[in-house]
C-alpha positions as CSV (number, residue, x, y, z in Angstrom):
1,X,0.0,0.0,0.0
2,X,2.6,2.6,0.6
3,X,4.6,2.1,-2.6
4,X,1.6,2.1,-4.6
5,X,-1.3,4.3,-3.2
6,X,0.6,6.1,-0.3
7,X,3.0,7.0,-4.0
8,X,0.5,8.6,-6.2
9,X,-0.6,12.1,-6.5
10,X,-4.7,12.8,-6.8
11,X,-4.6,14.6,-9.8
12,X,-1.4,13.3,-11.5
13,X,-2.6,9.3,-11.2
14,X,-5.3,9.2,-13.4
15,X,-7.7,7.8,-10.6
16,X,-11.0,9.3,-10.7
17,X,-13.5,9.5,-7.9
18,X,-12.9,10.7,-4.4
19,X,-9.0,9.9,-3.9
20,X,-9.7,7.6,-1.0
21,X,-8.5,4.5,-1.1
22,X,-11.2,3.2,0.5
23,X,-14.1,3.8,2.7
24,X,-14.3,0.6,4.7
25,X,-11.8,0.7,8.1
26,X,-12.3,-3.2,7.5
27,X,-10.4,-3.1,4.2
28,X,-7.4,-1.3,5.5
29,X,-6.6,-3.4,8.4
30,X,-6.6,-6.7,5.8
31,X,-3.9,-5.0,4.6
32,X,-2.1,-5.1,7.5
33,X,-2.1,-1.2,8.3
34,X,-3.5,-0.4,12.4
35,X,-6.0,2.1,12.4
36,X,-4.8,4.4,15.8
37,X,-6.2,6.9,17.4
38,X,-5.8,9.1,20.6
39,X,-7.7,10.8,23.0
40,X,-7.9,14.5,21.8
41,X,-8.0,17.6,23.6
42,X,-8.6,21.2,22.6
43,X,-5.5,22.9,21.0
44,X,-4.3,19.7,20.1
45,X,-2.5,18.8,16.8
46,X,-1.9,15.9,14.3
47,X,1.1,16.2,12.0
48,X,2.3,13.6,9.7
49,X,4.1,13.1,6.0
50,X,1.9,13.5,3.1
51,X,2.5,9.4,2.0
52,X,0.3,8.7,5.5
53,X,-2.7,7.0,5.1
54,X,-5.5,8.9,7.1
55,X,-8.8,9.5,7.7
56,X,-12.0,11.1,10.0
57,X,-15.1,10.5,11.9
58,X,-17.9,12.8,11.1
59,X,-17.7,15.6,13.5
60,X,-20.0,15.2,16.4
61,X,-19.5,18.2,18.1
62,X,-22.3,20.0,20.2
63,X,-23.7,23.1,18.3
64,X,-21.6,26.0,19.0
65,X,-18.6,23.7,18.9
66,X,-16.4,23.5,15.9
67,X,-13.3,21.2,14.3
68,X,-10.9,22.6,12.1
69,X,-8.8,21.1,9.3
70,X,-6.2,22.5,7.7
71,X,-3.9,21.3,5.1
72,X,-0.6,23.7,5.5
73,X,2.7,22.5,3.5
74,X,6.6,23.4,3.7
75,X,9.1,23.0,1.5
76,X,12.5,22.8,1.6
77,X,14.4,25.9,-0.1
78,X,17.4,23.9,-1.7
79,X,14.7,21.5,-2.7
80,X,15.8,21.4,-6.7
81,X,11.9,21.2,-8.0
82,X,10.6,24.2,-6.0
83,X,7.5,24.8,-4.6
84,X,4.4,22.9,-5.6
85,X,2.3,25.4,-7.9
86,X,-0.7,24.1,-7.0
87,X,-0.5,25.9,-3.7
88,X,2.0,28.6,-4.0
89,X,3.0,30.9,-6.4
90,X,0.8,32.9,-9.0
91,X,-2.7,31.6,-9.1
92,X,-2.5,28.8,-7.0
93,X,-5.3,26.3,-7.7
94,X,-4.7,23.9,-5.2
95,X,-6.8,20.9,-6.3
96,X,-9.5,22.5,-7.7
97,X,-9.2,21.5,-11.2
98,X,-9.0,17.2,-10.1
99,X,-12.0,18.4,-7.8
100,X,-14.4,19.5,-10.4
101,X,-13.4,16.7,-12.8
102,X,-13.0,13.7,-10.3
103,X,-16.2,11.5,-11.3
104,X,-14.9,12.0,-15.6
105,X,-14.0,9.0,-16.8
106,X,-12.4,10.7,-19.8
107,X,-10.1,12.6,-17.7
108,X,-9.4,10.5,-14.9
109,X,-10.3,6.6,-16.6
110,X,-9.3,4.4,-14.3
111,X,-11.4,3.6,-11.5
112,X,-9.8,3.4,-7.4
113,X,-10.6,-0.8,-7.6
114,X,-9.1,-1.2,-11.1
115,X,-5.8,0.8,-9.8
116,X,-5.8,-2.2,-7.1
117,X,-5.8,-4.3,-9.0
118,X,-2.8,-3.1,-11.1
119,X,-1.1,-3.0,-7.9
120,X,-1.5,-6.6,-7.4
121,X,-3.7,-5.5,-4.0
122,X,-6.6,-7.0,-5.2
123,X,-7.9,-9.1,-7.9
């Protein structure tokens, strides 16, 4: 899983649909990856690499009360490919343009099961 999905990039990979590799918690640990969690607290943080596997439960916070995700990026300034432009830089776009053409088959034609099986996850 990480030198296949963990490897690709959402709009570079030709995968169309939501990026996730899955929505089934079930799936992941046949794969032998632990799903862990923590106790978390107000002010508290997750960071991890961008190759991690992750996910969320739908927030069930008390009206009033509110979860916030941010995605925020560094890069290293000797790094010989520079900044990604999706996010920095003139115009960045982010992932807007693999967001509005996700579900196209023409753009993005292969599907998240068929790239598993190309992997040899799956058959």
């Amino acid at each position: 899983v990480r030198q296949t999905y963990s490897a690709i990039d959402v709009e570079t990979a030709g995968i169309r649909g939501t990026g996730w590799f899955t929505e089934d918690p079930h799936e992941i640990l046949s794969y032998g990856c632990p799903l862990l969690t923590a106790p978390f607290a107000m002010t508290d943080m997750v960071v991890f690499r961008l190759d991690t596997m992750h996910g969320s439960l739908s927030n069930g916070s008390q009206p009033g009360e509110v979860r916030i995700s941010c995605d925020a990026r560094w890069y290293d300034a000797n790094d010989p490919h520079g900044v990604d432009a999706r996010y920095m830089g003139e115009n960045p776009m982010g992932t807007a343009t693999w967001w509005v053409n996700r579900h196209n088959k023409e753009v993005f034609p292969t599907s998240m099961e068929e790239a598993k099986i190309a992997w040899g996850l799956t058959s």
